[in-house]
N, C-alpha and C positions, 0 to 999 in steps of 0.2 A: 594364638593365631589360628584361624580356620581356614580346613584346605578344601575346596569343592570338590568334590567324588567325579571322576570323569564316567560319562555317559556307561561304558560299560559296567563299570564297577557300581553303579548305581542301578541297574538292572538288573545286575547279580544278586543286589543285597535285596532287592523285593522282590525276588523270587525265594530269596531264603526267609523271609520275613513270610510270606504267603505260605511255603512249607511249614512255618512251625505252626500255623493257622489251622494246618487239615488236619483231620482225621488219618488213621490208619487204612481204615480203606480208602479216602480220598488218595492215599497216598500210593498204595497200590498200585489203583486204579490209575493213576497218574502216568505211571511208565508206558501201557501200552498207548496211551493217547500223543503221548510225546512224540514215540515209534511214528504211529501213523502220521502225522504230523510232518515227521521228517522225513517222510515217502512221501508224501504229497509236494512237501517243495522239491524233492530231489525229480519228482517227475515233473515237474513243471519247469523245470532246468534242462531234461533231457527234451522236451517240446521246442523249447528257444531252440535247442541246437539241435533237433531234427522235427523243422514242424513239419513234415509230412509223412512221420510216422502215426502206426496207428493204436491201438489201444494197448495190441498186444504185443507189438514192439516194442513201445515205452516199458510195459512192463518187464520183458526179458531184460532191455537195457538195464534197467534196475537191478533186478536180478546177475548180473552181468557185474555190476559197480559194489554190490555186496559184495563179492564174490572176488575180486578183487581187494575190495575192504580186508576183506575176510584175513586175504594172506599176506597184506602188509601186516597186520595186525602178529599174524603168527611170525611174521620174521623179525620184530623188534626186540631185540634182548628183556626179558623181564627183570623187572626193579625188584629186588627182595622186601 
């Protein structure tokens, strides 16, 4: 019996299918693209919910939501 991959799980697997594809420096290289990436949607989030801020708002904001990140992140107990 075959079980269909639900949508995410199927996106998972061709990006790890595409990872074993690159090169080492593709692969590198890949992190910081990702980074930027994920700044660009997270300011494009912070737009919807202040569009009348301006360049360098957005970006503090950001800065601000890192930074935050930052210390949920140090207060989660770490897994050994």
């Amino acid at each position: 019996m075959k079980f269909a991959l639900a949508t995410s799980d199927a996106l998972w697997l061709g990006k790890v299918r595409q990872a074993r594809t690159m090169s080492e420096e593709e692969r590198v290289l890949a992190g910081p693209r990702l980074f930027a990436g994920v700044c660009e949607r997270m300011k494009e989030g912070i737009r919807d919910e202040r569009p009348d801020a301006g360049e360098l708002e957005v970006h503090e904001l950001l800065l601000k939501r890192f930074e935050t990140l930052g210390k949920l992140e140090g207060s989660r107990p770490s897994i050994p």
